[in-house]
C-alpha positions in Angstrom: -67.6 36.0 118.7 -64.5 34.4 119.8 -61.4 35.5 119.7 -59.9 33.9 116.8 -62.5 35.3 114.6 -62.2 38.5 115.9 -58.1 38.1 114.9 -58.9 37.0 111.7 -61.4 39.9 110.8 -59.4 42.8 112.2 -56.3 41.1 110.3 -57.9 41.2 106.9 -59.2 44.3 107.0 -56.6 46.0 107.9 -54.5 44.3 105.4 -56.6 45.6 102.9 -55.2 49.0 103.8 -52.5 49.0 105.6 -50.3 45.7 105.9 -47.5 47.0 108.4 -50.4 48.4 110.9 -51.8 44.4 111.3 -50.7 43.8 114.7 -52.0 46.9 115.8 -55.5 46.1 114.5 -54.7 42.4 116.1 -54.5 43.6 119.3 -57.1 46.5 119.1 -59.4 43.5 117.8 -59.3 41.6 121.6 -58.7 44.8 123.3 -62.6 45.6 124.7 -62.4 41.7 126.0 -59.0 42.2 127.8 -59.7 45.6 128.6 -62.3 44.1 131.2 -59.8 42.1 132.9 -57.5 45.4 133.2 -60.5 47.1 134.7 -61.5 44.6 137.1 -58.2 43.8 138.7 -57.9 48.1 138.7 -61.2 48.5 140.6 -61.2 45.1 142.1 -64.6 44.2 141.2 -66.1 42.9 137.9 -66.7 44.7 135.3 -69.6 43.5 133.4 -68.9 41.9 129.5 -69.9 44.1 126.7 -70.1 47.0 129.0 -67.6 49.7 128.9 -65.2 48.5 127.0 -67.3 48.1 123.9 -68.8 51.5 123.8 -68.5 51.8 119.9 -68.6 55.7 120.0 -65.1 55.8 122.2 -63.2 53.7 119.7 -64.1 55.9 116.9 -62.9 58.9 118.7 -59.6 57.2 120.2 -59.8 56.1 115.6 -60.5 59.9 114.9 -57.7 60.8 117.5 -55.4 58.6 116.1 -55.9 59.6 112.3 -56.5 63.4 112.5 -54.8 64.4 116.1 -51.5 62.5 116.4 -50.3 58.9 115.4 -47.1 56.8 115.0 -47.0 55.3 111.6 -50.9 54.8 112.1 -50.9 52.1 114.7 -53.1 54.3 117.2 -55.6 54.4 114.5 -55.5 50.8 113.7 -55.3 49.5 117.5 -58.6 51.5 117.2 -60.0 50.4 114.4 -59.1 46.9 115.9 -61.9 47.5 118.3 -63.9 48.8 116.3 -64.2 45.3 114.4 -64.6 44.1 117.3 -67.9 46.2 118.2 -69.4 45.1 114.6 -68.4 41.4 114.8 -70.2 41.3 118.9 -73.1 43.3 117.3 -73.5 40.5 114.8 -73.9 38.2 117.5 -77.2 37.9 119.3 -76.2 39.4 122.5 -75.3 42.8 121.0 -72.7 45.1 121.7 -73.6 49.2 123.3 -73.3 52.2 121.2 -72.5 54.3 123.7 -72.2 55.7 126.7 -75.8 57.4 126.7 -77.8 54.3 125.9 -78.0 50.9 128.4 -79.6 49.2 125.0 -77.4 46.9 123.2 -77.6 46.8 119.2 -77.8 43.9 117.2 -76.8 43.9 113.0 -78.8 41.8 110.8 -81.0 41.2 113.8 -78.1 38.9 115.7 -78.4 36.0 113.8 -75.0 35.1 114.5 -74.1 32.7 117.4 -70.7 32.5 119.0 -68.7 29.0 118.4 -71.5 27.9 116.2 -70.9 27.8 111.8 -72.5 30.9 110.9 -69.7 33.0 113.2 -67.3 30.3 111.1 -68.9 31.4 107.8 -68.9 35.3 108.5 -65.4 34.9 109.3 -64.7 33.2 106.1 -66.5 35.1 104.0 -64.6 37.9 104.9 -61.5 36.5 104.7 -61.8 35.5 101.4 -63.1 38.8 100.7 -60.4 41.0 101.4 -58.4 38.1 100.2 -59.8 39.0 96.4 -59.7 42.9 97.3 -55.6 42.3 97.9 -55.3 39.7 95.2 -56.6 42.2 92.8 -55.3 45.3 93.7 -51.7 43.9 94.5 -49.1 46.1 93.1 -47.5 44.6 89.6 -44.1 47.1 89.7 -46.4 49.9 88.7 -45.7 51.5 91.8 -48.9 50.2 93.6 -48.6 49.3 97.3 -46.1 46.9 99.0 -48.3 43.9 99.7 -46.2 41.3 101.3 -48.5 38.4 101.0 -48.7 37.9 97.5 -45.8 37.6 95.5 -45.6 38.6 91.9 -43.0 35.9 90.8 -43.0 36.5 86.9 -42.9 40.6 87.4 -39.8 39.8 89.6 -38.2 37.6 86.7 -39.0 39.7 83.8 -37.1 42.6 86.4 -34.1 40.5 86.7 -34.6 39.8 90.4 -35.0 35.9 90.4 -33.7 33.0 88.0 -35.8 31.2 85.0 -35.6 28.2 87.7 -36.7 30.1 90.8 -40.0 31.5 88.7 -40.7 28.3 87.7 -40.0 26.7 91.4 -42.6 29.3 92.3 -45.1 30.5 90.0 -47.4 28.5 91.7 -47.4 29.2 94.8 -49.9 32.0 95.9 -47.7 33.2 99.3 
């Protein structure tokens, strides 16, 4: 997948959770790829794509590391995470993406259907996005203590608090961000 898509996965999904952590999972999301230029210049030779840096079992122990071991604010865990997305939206993909370390086999999801810069990578992307757009929409906090969720802004819950005018709720109601 390209990189955009792999942005605008990571970013959903970790809004979902966790809305402060989303430049963590941002850059965790294009980490593997830029990882391999890191590499190369490091060892001064190439390092192949979809090697090393997409081993899916060492971003879930840097993950495990991060949630369980020690963490700042959770951005460890989300840079992690970030990858992690990453392995599942390459494995999509018909190329693949490597489990591990112990296998030189590449595994595919949904048997790889997806292409890279063709619709369907367009439509997975989508589709998730407007998934985890519903999953915030509907579990967006209403002043009953719920969590912060920046994107969505409850306009007639901050009138009937006394925070905004008549005018400015009805400049806004509307408007979804």
């Amino acid at each position: 997948m390209k990189w955009v898509s792999h942005i605008a996965i990571a970013g959903a999904v970790c809004v979902v959770f966790n809305p402060a952590a989303v430049p963590a999972a941002v850059l965790g999301s294009t980490a593997p790829d830029w990882f391999e230029w890191v590499l190369s210049a490091m060892q001064r030779r190439r390092v192949k794509h979809r090697g090393i840096t997409h081993y899916l079992a060492a971003w879930l122990i840097v993950a495990a590391a991060g949630h369980f071991v020690w963490d700042w604010n959770g951005w460890l865990f989300w840079f992690a995470m970030g990858g992690a997305i990453h392995w599942i939206c390459d494995a999509l993909t018909v190329s693949g993406a490597p489990l591990g370390w112990w296998s030189d086999r590449r595994m595919t999801l949904f048997g790889g259907k997806v292409q890279t810069g063709r619709p369907s990578e367009y439509i997975v992307t989508i589709v998730v996005l407007v998934i985890c757009a519903a999953v915030v929409w509907v579990t967006r906090s209403h002043g009953n203590g719920g969590p912060f969720v920046p994107f969505f802004y409850d306009w007639a819950g901050f009138y009937r608090a006394g925070l905004v005018s008549a005018h400015e709720w009805r400049a806004n109601r509307f408007n979804l961000f």
